[in-house]
N, C-alpha and C positions, 0 to 999 in steps of 0.2 A: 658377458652380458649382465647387466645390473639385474638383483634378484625381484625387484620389481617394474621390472620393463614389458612394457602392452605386447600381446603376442595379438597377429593375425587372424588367427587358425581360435581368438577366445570366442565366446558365442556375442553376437551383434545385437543390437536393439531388436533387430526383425526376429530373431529367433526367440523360439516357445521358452526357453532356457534361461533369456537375458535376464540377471540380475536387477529388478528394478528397486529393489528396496538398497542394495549394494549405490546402486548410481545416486540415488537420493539421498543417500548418507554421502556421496562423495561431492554431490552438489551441498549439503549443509557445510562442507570443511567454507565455504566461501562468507564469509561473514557480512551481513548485510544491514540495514537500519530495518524497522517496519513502518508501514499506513495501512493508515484508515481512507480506504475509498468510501466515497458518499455523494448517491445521488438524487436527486430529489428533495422537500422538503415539505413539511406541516404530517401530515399522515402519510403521501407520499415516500415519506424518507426513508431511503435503504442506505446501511454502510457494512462495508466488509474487509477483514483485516488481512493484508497482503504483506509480502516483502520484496516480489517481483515488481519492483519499479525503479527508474533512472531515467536520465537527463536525455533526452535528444538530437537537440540543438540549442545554440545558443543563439543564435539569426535565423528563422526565428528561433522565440522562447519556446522550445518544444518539453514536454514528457511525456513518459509511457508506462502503460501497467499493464501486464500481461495475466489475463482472469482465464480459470478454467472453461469450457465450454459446456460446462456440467452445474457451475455456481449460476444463481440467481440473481446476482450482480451484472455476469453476463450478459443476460437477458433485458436488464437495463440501460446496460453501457450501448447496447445494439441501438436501442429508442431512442438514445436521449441526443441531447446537445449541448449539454453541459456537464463536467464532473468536477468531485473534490477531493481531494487528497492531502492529508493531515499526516506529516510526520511524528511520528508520536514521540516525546519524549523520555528518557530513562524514569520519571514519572508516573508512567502512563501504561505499565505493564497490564491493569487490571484493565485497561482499556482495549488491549489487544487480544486478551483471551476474550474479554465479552465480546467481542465483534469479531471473533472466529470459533462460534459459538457456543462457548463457555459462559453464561450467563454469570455475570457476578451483580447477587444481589445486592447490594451496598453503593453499589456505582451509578451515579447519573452523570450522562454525560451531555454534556452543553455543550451546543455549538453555536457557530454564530454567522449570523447573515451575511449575505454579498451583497449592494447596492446595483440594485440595475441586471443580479442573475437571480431571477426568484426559484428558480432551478436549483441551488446547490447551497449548503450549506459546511461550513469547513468547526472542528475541534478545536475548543478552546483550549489553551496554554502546550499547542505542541509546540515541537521545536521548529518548525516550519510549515505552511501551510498554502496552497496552489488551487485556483479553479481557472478552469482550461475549457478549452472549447475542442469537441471531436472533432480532429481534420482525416483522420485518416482509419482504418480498421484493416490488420491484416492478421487471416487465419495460421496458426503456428503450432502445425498437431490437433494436441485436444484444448490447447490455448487459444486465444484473439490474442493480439497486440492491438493493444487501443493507445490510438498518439493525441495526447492534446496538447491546443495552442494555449501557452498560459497568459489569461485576461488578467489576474491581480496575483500578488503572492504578499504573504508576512515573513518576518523572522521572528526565534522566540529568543530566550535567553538561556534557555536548558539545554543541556546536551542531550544527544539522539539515545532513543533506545535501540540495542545492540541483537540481535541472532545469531546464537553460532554452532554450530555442533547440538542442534534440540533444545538451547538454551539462552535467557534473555541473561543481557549485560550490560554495562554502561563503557564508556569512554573515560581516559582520567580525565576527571576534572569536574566539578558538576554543572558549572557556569560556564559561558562563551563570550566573548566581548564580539557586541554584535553591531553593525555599523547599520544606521538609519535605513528602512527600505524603500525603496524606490517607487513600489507600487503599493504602497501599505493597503489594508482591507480597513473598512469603515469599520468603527467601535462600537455598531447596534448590535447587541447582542440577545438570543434568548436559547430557552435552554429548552431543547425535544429530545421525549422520549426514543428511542428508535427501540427497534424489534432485531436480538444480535442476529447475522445470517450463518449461515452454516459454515461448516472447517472448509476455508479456503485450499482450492486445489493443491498447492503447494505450502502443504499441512508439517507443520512443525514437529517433524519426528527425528 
C-alpha cells in the first residue's frame, strides 16, 4: 500500500477530530484565479473578494459563486437580482486584500457602470468582468451556491491574478491576445468608494 493512501478507519468530516485546517490546506494545493463580487451601487455598494467561482454553462451563459453563509455579501446575494464579478488581474492584488478586508489605504477603486443594471457595478481594468442575473440559489453546508445568468461580460488584456498554496501569483506572460467581445460593457465609467467586507469565508491561509 502506497505510504499515503486514504484509510477508512481516518476521522470523517462529522467527527469532533476532523482535520479542518489539514483539509483547507489541502483544498489550497488547487490553484485558482480570484473576484471581486459586487452588488449594488452609489452607497448601496457591497464587494467581497472570493476565489470560489466557475463557469456553469455555456447554454445558457451560466456562473457561480459560492459565499459563506456567515459573510454579508450573503445576505445580499439572497435580496438581490443582479451581481458582479470582476476577475482581478495580476495587477490587482491590493484589490483583493482591500475587499477581503484588508484595507489598503492608497487604493481607490473604480468601477464602472452597466447600462440598463443600475444594480451592479463591475472593476475597472480586470482581466474579465460579468454581471448576471440570480436564476438559481442552492444551500451547500455553511456555503449558498448562487448561479447567475450572465446579462454582459468584458475581456481585459492582463492576465489573471493567481492563488495557490496562501499565495498570490501571476501566469507567464503579463499580456493575453484577446479577441473582440461579443457582449462588450458600455464605457461610462465612475469611480465609488466601497466599504472592504470582511475575510471571505474561504480565507486565504
Amino acid at each position: 500500500m502506497h505510504a499515503d493512501a486514504l484509510r477508512l478507519d481516518e476521522p470523517r468530516a462529522a467527527d469532533a477530530d476532523f482535520d479542518e485546517r489539514g483539509f483547507r490546506h489541502a483544498l489550497g494545493r488547487f490553484a485558482t484565479g480570484v473576484v471581486v463580487i459586487s452588488t449594488g451601487s452609489g452607497e448601496r455598494l457591497h464587494a467581497m473578494t472570493a476565489n470560489a467561482f466557475m463557469s456553469g454553462s455555456l447554454r445558457p451563459p451560466l456562473i457561480v459563486v459560492s459565499v459563506g453563509q456567515s459573510a454579508r455579501m450573503h445576505e445580499r446575494l439572497m435580496g438581490c437580482a443582479v451581481f458582479g464579478v470582476s476577475v482581478l488581474s495580476d495587477a490587482q492584488e491590493a484589490h483583493s486584500r482591500h475587499f477581503a478586508g484588508e484595507p489598503q489605504s492608497r487604493l481607490a477603486p473604480c468601477f464602472t457602470g452597466v447600462d440598463g443594471l443600475a444594480d451592479v457595478v463591475l472593476l475597472e481594468h480586470a482581466a474579465a468582468r460579468f454581471a448576471a442575473r440570480v436564476v438559481d440559489r442552492h444551500p451547500c453546508g455553511d456555503h449558498t451556491l448562487f448561479v447567475g445568468e450572465v446579462l454582459v461580460f468584458s475581456l481585459g488584456e492582463n492576465a489573471p491574478l493567481v492563488f495557490f498554496g496562501g499565495r498570490y501569483g501571476s501566469v507567464a506572460g503579463s499580456r493575453l491576445a484577446t479577441p473582440a467581445p461579443t457582449h462588450a460593457l458600455p464605457a461610462s465609467a465612475h469611480c465609488e468608494h466601497v466599504e472592504p467586507g470582511p475575510p471571505y469565508a474561504k480565507s486565504h491561509d
